[in-house]
C-alpha positions in Angstrom: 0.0 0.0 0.0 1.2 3.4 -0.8 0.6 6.9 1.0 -1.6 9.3 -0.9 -2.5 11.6 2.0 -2.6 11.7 5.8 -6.2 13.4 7.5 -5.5 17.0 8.7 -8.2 17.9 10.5 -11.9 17.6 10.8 -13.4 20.4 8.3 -17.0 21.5 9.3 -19.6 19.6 11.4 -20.9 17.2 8.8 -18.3 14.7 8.6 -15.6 16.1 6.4 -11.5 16.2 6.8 -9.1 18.1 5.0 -6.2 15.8 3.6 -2.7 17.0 3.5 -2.1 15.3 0.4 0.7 12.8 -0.9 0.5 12.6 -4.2 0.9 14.8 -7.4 -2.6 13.6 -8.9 -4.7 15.4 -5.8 -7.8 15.6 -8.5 -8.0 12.4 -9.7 -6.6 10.2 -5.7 -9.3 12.2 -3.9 -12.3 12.3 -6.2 -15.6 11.2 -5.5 -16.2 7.9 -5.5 -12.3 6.7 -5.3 -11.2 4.2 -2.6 -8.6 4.6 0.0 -7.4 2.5 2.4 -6.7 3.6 6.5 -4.4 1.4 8.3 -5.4 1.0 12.4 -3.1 -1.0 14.1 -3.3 -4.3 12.0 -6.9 -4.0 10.6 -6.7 -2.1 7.3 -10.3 0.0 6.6 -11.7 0.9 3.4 -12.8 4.5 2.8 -15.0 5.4 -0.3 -14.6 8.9 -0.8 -18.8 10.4 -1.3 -18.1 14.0 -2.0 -14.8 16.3 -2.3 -13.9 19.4 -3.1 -9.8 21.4 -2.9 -9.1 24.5 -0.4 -6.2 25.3 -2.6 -4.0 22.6 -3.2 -5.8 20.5 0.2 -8.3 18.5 -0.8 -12.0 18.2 1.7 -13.6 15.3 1.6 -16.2 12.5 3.3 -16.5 9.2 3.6 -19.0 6.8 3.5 -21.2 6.3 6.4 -19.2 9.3 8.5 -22.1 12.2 8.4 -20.9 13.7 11.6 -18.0 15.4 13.2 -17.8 12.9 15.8 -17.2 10.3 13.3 -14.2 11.7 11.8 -12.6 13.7 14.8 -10.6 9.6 15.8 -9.5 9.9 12.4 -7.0 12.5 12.7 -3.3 11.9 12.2 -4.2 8.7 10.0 -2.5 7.8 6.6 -4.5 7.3 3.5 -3.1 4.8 1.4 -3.9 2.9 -2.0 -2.4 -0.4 -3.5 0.4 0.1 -5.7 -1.6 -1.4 -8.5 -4.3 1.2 -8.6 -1.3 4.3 -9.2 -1.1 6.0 -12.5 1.4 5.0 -15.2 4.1 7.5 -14.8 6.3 8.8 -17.8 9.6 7.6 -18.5 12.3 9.2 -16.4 9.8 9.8 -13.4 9.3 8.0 -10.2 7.1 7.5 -7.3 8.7 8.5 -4.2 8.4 5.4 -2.5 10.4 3.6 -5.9 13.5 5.3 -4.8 13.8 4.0 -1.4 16.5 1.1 -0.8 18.3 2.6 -4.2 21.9 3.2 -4.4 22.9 6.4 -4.2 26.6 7.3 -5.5 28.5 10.1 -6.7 29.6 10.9 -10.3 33.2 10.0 -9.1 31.5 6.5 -8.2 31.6 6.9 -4.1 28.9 4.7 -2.7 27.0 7.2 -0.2 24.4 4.6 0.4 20.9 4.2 0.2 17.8 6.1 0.3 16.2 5.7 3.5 13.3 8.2 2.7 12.0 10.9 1.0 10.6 14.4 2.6 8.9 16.3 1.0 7.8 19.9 1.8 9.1 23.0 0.7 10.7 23.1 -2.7 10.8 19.6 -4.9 11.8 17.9 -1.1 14.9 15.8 -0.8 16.2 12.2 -0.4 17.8 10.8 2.8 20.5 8.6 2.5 21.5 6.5 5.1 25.4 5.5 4.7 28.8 4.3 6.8 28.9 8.1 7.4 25.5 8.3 8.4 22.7 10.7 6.9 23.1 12.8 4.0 20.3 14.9 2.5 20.5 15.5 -1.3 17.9 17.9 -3.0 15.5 16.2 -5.4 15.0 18.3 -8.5 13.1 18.7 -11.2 15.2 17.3 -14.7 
């Protein structure tokens, strides 16, 4: 399963959440009618997505059978994920974030830094974490 989004906050009184999103395709992961799935503990729940609508680049939505605030307010802090199956076809040259992680990660010279541990993302195009015998180095992604 791969992150798409993690719930915000509760938006309203009727049930919706704003999604700090995970994903470049916010439209089309968080439209009406898609599926996510929301891992607690080791019980995975399905989430069918009944109307949304973006606050800039956030995306508001509801789910299924939560029509109040009370049954979204324990859902807070939870990631939104999909199977890796159901992600779009990506042009050549271009990766999902979670395709990078274990890579090898070199210099031009052919120095073995290590591998990628993670990727943040956040301000700018984010950055890789690569976890070496010289421990954590942060290396910019950008755009090619």
């Amino acid at each position: 399963m791969v992150l798409v989004g993690r719930v915000a906050r509760p938006h309203g009184l009727r049930g919706h959440v704003a999604v700090d999103p995970e994903t470049d395709f916010v439209k089309t992961r968080f439209a009406e009618g898609a599926q996510l799935w929301m891992r607690s503990g080791s019980e995975m729940t399905e989430l069918t997505i009944t109307s949304s609508r973006l606050l800039g680049r956030r995306p508001i939505v509801a789910f299924t059978g939560r029509t109040r605030l009370e049954d979204v307010e324990t859902l807070v802090g939870f990631e939104l994920r999909v199977p890796e199956e159901a992600l779009q076809p990506l042009p050549a040259g271009r990766y999902y974030h979670h395709q990078l992680r274990g890579c090898l990660v070199e210099t031009t010279s052919g120095l073995l830094l290590g591998r990628v541990s993670r990727v943040e993302t956040g301000v700018g195009d984010g950055f890789v974490v690569v976890t070496g015998s010289d421990g954590e180095v942060l290396i910019p992604l950008a755009k090619g």
